[in-house]
PLY file of the C-alpha trace (Angstrom):
ply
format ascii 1.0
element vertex 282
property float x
property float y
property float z
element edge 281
property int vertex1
property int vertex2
end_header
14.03 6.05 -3.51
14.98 8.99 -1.34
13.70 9.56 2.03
12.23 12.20 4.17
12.43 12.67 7.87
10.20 15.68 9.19
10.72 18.54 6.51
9.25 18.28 2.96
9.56 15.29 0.98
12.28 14.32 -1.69
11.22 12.21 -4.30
12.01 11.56 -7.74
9.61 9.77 -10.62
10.04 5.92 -11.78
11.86 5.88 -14.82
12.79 2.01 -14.92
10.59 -0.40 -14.45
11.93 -3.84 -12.52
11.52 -6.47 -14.80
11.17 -9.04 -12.29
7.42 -8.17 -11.55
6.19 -11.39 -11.77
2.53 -10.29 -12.16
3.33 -7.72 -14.77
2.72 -9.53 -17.90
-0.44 -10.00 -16.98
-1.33 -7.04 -15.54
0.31 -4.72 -18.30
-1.82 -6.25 -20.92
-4.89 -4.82 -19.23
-3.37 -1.46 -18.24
-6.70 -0.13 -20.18
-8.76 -2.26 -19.12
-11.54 -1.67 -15.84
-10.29 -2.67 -12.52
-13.28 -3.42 -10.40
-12.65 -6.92 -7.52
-9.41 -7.30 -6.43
-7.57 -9.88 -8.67
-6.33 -13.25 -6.85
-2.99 -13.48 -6.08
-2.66 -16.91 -8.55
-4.75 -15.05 -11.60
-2.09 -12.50 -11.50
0.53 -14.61 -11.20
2.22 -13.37 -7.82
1.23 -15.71 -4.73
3.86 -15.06 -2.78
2.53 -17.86 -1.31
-0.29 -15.85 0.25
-3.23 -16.63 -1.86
-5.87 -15.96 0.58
-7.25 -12.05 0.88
-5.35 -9.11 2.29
-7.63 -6.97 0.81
-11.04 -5.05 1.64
-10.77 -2.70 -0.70
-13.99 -0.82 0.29
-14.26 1.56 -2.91
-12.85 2.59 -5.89
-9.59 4.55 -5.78
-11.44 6.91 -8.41
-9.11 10.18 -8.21
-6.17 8.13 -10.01
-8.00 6.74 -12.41
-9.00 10.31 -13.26
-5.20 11.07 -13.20
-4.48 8.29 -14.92
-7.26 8.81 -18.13
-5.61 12.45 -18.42
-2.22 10.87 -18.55
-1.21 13.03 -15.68
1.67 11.83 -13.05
0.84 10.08 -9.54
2.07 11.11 -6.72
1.65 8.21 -3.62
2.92 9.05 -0.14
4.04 5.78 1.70
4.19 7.20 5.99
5.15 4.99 8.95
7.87 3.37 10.82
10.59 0.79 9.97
8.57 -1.16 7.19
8.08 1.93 5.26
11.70 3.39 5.74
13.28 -0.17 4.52
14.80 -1.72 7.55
16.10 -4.79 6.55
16.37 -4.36 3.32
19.85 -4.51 1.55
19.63 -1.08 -0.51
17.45 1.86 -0.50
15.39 0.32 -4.33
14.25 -2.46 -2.23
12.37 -1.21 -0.06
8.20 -1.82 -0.42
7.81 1.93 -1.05
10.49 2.07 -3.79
9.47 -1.43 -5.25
6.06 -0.11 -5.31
6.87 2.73 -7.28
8.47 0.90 -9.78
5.43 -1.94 -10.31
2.71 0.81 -10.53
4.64 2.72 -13.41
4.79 -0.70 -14.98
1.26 -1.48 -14.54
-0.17 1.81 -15.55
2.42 2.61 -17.68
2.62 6.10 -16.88
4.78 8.38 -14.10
4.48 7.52 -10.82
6.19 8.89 -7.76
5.73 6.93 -4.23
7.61 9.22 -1.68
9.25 7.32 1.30
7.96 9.29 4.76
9.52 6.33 7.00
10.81 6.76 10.44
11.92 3.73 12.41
10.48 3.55 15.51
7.42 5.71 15.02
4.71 5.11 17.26
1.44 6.72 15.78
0.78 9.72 17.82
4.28 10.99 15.89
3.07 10.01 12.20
0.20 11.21 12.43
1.27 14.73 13.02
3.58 14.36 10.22
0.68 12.61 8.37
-1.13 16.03 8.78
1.86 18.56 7.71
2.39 16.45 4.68
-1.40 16.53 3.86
-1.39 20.31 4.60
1.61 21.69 2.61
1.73 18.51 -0.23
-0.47 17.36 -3.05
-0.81 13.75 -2.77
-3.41 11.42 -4.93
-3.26 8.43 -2.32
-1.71 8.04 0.84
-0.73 4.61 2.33
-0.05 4.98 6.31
1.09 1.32 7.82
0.99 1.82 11.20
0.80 -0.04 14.30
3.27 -1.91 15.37
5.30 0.01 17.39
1.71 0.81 19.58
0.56 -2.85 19.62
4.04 -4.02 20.96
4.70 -0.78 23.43
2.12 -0.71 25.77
0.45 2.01 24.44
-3.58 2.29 24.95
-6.04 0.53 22.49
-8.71 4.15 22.88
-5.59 6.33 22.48
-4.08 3.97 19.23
-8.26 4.02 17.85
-8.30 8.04 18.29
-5.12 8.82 16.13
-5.79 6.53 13.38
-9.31 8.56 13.10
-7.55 11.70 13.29
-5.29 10.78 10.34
-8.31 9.27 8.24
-9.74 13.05 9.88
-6.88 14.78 8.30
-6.60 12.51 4.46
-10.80 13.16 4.46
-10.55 16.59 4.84
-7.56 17.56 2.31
-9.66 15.14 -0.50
-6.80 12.77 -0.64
-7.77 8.64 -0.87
-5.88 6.45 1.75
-5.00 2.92 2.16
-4.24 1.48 5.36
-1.55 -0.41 5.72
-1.60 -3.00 9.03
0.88 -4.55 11.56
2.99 -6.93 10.27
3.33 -10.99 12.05
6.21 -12.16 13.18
7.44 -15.80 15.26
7.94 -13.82 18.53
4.81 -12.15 18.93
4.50 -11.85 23.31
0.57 -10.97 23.71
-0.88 -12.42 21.01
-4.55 -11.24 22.00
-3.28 -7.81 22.46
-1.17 -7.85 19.24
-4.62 -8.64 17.29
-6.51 -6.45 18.96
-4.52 -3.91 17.70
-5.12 -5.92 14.36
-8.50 -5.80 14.67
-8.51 -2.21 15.46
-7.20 -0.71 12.00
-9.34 -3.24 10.11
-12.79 -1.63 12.09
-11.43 1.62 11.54
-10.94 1.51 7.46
-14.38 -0.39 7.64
-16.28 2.54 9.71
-14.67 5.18 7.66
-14.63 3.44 4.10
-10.71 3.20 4.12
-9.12 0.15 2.18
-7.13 -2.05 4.28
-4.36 -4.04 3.18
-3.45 -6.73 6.03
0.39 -7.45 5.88
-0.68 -9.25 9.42
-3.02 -11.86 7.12
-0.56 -12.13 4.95
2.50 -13.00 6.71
0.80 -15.04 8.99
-0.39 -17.27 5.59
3.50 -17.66 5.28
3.80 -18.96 8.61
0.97 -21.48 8.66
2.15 -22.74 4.83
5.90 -23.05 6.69
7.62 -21.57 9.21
10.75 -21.63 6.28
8.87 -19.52 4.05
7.98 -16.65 6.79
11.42 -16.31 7.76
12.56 -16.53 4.16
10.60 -13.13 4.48
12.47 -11.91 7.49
15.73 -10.35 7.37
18.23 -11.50 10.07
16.43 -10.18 13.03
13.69 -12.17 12.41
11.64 -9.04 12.93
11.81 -6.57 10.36
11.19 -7.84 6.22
14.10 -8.31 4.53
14.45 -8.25 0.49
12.08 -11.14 -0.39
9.28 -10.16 1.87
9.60 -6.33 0.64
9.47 -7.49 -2.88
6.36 -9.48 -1.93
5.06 -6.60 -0.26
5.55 -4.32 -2.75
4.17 -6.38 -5.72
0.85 -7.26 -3.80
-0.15 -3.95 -2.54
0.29 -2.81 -6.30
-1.48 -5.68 -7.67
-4.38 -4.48 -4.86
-4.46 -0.84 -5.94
-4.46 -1.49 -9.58
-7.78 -3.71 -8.23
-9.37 -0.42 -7.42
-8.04 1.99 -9.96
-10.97 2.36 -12.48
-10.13 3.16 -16.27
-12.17 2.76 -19.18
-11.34 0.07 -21.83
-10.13 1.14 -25.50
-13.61 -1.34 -26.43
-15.79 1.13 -23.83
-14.19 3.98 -25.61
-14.78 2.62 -28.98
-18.77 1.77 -28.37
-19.21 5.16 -26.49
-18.13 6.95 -29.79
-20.67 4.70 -31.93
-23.43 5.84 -29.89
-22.68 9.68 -29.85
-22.62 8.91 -33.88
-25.65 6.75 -34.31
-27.34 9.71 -32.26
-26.53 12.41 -34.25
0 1
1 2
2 3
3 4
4 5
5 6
6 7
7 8
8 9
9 10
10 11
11 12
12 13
13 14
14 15
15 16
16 17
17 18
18 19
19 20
20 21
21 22
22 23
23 24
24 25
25 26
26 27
27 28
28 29
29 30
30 31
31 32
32 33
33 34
34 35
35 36
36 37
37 38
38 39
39 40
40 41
41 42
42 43
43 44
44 45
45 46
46 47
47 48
48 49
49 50
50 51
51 52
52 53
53 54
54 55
55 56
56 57
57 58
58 59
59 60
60 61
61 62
62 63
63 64
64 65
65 66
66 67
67 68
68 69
69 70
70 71
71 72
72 73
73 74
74 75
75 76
76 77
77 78
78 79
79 80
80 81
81 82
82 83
83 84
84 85
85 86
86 87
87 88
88 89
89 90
90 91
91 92
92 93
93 94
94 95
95 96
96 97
97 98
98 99
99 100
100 101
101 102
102 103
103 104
104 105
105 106
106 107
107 108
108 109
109 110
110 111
111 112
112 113
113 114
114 115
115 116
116 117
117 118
118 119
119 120
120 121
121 122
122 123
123 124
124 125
125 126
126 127
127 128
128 129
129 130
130 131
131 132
132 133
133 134
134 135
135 136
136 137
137 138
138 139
139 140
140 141
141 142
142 143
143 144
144 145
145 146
146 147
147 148
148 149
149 150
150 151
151 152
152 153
153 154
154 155
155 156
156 157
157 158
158 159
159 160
160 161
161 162
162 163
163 164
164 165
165 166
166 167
167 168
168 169
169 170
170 171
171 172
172 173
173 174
174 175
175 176
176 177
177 178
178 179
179 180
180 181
181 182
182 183
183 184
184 185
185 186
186 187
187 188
188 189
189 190
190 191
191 192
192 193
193 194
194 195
195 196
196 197
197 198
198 199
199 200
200 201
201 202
202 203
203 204
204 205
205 206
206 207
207 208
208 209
209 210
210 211
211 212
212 213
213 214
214 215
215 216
216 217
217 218
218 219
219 220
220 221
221 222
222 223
223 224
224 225
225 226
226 227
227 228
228 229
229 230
230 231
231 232
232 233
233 234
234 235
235 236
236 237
237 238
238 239
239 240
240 241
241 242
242 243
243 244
244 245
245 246
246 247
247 248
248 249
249 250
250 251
251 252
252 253
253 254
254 255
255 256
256 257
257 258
258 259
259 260
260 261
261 262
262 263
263 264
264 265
265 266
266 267
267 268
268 269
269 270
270 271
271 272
272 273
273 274
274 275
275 276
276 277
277 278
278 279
279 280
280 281
């Protein structure tokens, strides 16, 4: 998975799939089948011991599945800080965004390219003016910005941290391209808890006023902390901070397992019964 700073993105298209997507089997079997509720974390057979929802997936991701029935290639831009570049992670293909890549060709079973636009460090107000060149000069069919953290822990202002995560919905609403928001992550040394949340809270009203999915990486790490404090740092890498493998992997295979929720395609059995009727009409 190749990374961009601030000119145009590299990327290259999954051509092996990692066979130790635990959820795959499952999913893969229903690659034609119509995604409509998220799936539960123990139905597709990845908990990662978070089974309660990280999801609102507030509408159907309907421009892939168009993609997807023509059999054309996807094209997913992952944008934000540290999380999204990999820090922590022991090689560049395990990183979420790379990971990510790799489970949705598996799932869908068709070309998929996830384009890693992370900057460690990034406070908002920077993404989202690379957010908006991307958008402008790139043709994306989903964006996922996770962004947050780096505000929430810095001091900067709650109105200020609301008003650029409305410009970049602004900018992905205006260019037609669907986005997922992607929220803070928890971690053991969290110094203004309220605040932190607030922040939290923030990007979870914002997908919710502007029909945005949210997926909470703050629910779900904090479900590893309150099922052991063992597991969430089994997540961590040695700063105790940033993910390392484990939690990427995790990650990675849950925020596919929540898209494929929302991708729409028609069953071979819908196909079949649509045909019948055109012939029985004529």
């Amino acid at each position: 998975m190749e990374q961009i700073q601030r000119g145009r993105p590299a990327e290259r298209p999954c051509t092996k799939p990692r066979s130790a997507v635990r959820f795959a089997g499952a999913l893969i079997s229903l690659s034609l089948a119509i995604f409509t509720v998220p799936l539960s974390a123990s139905a597709a057979g990845n908990t990662c011991a978070a089974p309660g929802p990280v999801f609102r997936p507030q509408g159907l991701l309907t421009a892939i599945a168009r993609k997807l029935n023509r059999h054309e290639p996807v094209r997913i831009l992952a944008i934000g800080s540290s999380s999204t570049q990999g820090i922590g992670a022991s090689a560049p293909d395990r990183t979420y965004p790379a990971q990510l890549q790799e489970d949705l060709a598996e799932i869908w079973h068709e070309q998929v390219t996830v384009v890693n636009a992370g900057i460690g460090g990034e406070k908002a107000s920077d993404t989202v003016q690379r957010l908006e060149t991307a958008l402008e000069s790139d043709g994306y069919d989903l964006v996922i910005w996770q962004v947050g953290t780096n505000d929430a822990v810095s001091g900067v202002a709650e109105d200020g941290f609301k008003a650029l995560l409305e410009r970049g919905v602004a900018a992905a609403k205006a260019t037609k391209t669907e986005m997922i928001l992607l929220d803070q992550q928890y971690f053991p040394t969290i110094r203004d808890l309220a605040r932190y949340e607030s922040f939290v809270q923030a990007v979870s009203r914002i997908g919710e006023e502007h029909n945005v999915p949210v997926f909470s990486r703050y629910a779900m790490m904090k479900q590893w902390a309150q099922q052991s404090e063992t597991e969430l740092r089994s997540m961590l890498s040695s700063d105790s901070f940033h993910m390392g493998d484990k939690g990427y992997e995790c990650l990675a295979d849950r925020v596919a397992e929540e898209i494929a929720s929302v991708v729409m395609r028609p069953t071979v059995a819908d196909a079949d019964r649509k045909t019948v009727a055109s012939a029985r009409r004529r």
